[in-house]
MARDOZA-149655 format. One line per 2 residues: number of its first residue (from 1); their letters; for each residue x, y, z of N, C-alpha, C. Coordinates in steps of 0.2 Angstrom, whole numbers. Layout:
residues N
NUM) A) X,Y,Z,X,Y,Z,X,Y,Z; ...
This chain:
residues 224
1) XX) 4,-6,0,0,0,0,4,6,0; 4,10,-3,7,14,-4,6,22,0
3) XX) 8,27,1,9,33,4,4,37,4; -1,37,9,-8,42,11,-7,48,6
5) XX) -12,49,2,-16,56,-2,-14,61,6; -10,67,1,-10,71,7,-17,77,5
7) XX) -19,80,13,-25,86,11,-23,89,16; -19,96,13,-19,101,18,-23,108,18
9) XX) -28,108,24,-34,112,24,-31,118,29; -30,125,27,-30,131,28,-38,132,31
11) XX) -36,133,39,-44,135,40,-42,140,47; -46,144,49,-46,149,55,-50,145,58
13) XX) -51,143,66,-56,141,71,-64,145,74; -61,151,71,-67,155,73,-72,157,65
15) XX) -69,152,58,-73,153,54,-79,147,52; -84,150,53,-89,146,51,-92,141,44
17) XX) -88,146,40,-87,143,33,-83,135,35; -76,135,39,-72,133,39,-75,126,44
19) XX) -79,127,47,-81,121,51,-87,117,46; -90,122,43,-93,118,37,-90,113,32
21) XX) -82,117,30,-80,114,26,-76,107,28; -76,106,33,-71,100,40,-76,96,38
23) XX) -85,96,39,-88,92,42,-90,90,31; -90,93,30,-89,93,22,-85,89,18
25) XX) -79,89,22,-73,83,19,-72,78,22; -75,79,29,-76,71,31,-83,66,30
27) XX) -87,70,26,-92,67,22,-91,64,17; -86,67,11,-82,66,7,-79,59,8
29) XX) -75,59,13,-70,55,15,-74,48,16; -79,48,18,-84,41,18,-86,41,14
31) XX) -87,44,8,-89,41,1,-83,36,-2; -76,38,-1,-72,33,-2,-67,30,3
33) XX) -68,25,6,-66,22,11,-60,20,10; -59,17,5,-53,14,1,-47,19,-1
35) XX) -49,26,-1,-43,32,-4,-40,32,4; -35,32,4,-31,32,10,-30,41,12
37) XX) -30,43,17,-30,51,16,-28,52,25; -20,57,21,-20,61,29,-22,69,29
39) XX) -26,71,34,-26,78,31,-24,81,37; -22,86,36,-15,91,40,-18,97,37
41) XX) -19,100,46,-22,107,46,-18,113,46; -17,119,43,-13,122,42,-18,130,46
43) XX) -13,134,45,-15,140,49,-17,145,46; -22,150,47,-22,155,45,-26,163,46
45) XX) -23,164,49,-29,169,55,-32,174,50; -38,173,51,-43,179,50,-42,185,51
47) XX) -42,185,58,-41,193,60,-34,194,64; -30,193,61,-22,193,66,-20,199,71
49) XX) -23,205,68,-25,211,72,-27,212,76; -31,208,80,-35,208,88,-29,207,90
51) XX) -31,210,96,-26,211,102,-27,203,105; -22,201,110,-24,195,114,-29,193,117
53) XX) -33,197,119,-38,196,122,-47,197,118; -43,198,110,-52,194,108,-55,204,108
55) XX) -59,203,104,-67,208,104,-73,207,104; -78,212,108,-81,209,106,-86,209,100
57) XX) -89,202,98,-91,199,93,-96,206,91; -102,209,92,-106,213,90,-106,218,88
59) XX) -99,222,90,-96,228,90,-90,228,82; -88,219,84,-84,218,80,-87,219,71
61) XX) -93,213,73,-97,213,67,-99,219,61; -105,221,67,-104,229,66,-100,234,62
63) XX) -94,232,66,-87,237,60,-85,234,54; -86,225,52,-85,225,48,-89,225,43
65) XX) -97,223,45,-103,222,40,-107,226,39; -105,230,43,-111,237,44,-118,236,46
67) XX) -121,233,41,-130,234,40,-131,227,45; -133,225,52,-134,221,52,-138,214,51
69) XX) -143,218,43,-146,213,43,-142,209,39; -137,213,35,-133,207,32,-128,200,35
71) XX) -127,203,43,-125,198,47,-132,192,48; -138,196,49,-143,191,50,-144,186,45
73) XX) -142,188,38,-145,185,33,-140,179,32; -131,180,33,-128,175,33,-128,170,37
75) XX) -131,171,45,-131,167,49,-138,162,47; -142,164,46,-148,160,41,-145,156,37
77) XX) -143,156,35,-138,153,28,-134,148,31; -132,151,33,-127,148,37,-130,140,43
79) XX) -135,141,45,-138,139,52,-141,134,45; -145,133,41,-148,129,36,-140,124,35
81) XX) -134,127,31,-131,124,27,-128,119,32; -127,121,38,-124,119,44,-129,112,48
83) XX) -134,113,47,-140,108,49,-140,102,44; -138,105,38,-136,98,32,-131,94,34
85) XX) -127,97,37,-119,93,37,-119,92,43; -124,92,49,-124,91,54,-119,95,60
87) XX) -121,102,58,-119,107,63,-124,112,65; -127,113,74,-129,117,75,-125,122,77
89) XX) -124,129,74,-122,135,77,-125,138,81; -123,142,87,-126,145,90,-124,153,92
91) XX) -124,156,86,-123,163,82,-125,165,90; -130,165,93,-133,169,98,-130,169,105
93) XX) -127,165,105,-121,164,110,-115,168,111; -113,169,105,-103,168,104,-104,177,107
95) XX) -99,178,112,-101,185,113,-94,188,110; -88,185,112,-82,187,110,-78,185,103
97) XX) -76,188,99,-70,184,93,-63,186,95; -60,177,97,-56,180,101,-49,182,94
99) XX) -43,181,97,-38,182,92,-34,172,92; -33,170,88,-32,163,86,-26,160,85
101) XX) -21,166,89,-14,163,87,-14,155,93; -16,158,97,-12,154,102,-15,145,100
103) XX) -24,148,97,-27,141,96,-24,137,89; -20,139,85,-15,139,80,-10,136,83
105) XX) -7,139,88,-1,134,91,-4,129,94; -9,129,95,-12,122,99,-14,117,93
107) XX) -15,118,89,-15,113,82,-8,111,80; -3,114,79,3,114,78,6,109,84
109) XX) 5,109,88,9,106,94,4,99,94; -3,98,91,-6,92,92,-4,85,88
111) XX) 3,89,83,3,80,79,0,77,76; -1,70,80,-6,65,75,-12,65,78
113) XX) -14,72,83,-21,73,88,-24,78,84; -21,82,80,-23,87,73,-32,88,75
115) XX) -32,82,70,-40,81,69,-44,81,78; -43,79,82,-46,79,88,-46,84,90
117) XX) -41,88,89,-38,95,95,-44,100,88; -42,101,80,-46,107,78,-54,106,80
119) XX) -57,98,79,-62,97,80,-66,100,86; -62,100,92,-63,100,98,-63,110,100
121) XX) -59,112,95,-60,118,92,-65,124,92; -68,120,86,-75,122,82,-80,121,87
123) XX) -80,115,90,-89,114,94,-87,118,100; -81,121,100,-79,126,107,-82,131,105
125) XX) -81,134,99,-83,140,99,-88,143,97; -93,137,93,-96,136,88,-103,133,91
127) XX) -101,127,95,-108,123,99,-106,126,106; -102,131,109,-102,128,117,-102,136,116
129) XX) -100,140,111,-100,149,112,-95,151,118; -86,146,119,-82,148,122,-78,151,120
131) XX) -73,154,123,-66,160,119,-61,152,119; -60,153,112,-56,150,111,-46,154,108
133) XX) -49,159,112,-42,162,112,-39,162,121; -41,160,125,-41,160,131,-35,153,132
135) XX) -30,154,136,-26,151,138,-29,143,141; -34,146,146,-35,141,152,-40,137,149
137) XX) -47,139,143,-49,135,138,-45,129,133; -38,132,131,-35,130,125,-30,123,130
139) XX) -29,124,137,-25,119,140,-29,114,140; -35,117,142,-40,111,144,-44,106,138
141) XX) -41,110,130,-44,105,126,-39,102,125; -32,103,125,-26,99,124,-26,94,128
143) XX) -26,96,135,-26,91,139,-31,84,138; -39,87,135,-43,82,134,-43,78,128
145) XX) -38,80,122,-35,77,116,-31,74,121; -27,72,124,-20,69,125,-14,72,125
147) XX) -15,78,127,-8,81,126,-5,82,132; 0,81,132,3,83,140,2,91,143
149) XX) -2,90,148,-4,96,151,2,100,156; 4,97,158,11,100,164,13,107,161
151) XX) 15,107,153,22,110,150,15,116,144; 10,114,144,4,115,137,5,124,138
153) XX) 3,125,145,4,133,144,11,138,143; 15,134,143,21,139,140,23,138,133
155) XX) 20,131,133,22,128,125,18,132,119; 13,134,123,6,137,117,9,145,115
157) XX) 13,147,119,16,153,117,25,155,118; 25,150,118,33,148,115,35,152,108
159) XX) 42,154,108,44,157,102,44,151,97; 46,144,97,46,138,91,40,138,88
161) XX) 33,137,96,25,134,92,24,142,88; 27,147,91,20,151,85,27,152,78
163) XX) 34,150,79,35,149,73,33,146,67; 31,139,71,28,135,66,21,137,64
165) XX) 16,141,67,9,144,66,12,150,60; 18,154,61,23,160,56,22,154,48
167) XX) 25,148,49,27,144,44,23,143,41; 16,139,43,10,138,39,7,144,34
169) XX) 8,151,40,7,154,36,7,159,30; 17,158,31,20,161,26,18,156,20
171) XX) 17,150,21,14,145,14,8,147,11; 3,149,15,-3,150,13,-3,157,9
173) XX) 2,163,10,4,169,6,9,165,0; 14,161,-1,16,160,-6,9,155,-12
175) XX) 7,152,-8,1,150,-12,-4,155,-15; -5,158,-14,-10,166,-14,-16,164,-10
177) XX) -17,161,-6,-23,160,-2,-23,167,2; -30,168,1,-33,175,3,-40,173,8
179) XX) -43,167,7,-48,166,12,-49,158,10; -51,157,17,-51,152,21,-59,147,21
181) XX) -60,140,19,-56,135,19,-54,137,14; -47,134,14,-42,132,6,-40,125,6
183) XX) -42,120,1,-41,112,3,-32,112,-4; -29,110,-2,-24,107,-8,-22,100,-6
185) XX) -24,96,-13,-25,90,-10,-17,87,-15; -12,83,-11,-6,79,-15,-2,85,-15
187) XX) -3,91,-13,4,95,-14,1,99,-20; -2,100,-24,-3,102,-31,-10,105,-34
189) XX) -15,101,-31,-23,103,-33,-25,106,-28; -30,112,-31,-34,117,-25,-38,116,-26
191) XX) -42,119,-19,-50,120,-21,-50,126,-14; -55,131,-16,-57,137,-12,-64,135,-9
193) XX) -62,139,-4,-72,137,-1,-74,132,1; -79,132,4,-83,127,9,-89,122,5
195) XX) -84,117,-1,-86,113,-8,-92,109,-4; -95,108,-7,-100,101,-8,-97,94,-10
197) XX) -99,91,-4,-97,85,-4,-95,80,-11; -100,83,-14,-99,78,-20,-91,82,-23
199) XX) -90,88,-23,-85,90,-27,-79,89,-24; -80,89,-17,-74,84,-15,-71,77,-16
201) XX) -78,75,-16,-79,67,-21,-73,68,-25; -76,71,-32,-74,70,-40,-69,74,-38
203) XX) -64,77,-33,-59,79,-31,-53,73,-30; -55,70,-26,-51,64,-22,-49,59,-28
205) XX) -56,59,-32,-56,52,-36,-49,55,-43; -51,62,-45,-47,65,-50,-39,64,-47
207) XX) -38,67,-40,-33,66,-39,-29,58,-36; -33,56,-33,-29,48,-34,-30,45,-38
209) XX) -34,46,-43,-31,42,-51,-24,46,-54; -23,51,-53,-17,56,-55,-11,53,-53
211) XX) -13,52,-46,-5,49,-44,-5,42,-44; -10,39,-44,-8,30,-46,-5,30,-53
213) XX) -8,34,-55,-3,34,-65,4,35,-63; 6,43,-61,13,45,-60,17,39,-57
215) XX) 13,36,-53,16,30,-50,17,25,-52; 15,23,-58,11,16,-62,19,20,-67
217) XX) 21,27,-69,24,27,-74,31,28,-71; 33,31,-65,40,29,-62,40,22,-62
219) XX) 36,17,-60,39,11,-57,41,8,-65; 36,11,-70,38,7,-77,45,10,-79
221) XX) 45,14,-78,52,19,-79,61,17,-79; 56,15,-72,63,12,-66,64,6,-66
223) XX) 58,0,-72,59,-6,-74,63,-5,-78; 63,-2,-83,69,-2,-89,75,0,-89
């Protein structure tokens, strides 16, 4: 068996698109059971701007969207697409948007717990309406993934983790990724946006038949 389909998904934790698009590719992902798939979350803060301590959400909105029926209207949209894919948001909750670096360091530091730790993430912030920029939140989801708790709180703002949180990001600017999700699937294929399962399908299928060829044609290569 050969080398998992790499999928590396560019996502912020306080984006809603972004938990749509997680619960989206692991829809996908059960359409084909048989495609071998590591995926590896990558960083990239929305609002890198906020101070440590987060804003609050309505003031924030506010500055950004102006009218706010226009926030009302996305969240309806939202709140529907999110019931399809088996997420309830709870828009009416989340009082603060905190700032993401440190919860970026906590993906970063999580390994092969990636998926548990951003999972645990989203329904932080999204199902439960906690700061997910909060130190004492961010230990305690580490700790509840399996990370070692003793060492978590220095580690999460250590000058190495937010380098590697620097790193993801500088990729994301060499790519020209401007907003978030961003999926590149093998190093080479993109997709923008919080796709429909199905197009993640006819993604997967398009790209692991691309590399079983490339692979089919080195090893015939290598026979001669």
């Amino acid at each position: 068996m050969g080398a998992p389909l790499l999928v590396d998904v560019w996502s912020d934790v306080v984006c809603p698109w972004c938990y749509l698009g997680k619960r989206r590719l692991e829809l996908a992902l059960r359409e084909r059971p048989a495609v071998a798939v590591e995926v590896r979350w990558q960083p990239l803060e929305l609002n890198p701007e906020l101070p440590v301590g987060g804003a609050d959400r309505r003031a924030y909105l506010a500055r950004k969207f102006g009218d706010p029926r226009r926030v009302a209207e996305a969240h309806k949209r939202l709140l529907t697409l999110g019931a399809q894919a088996g997420i309830e948001y709870r828009f009416d909750q989340i009082q603060r948007v905190p700032n993401t670096r440190a919860a970026h360091a906590l993906v970063a530091l999580a390994g092969g717990r990636q998926g548990a730790v951003v999972e645990a993430l989203f329904r932080a912030y999204f199902d439960e309406a906690r700061d997910v920029g909060d130190l004492e939140v961010l230990v305690e989801i580490g700790a509840a993934a399996g990370l070692a708790e003793q060492d978590l709180r220095s580690r999460l703002v250590a000058r190495e983790t937010i380098a590697a949180v620097e790193t993801g990001e500088a990729a994301a600017v060499r790519l020209g990724i401007s907003g978030v999700p961003f999926f590149v699937l093998a190093g080479r294929w993109a997709l923008s946006g919080a796709q429909e399962p199905a197009t993640l399908v006819a993604a997967l299928d398009q790209v692991a038949a691309a590399v079983r060829s490339e692979a089919a044609t080195a090893a015939d290569d290598g026979a001669r």
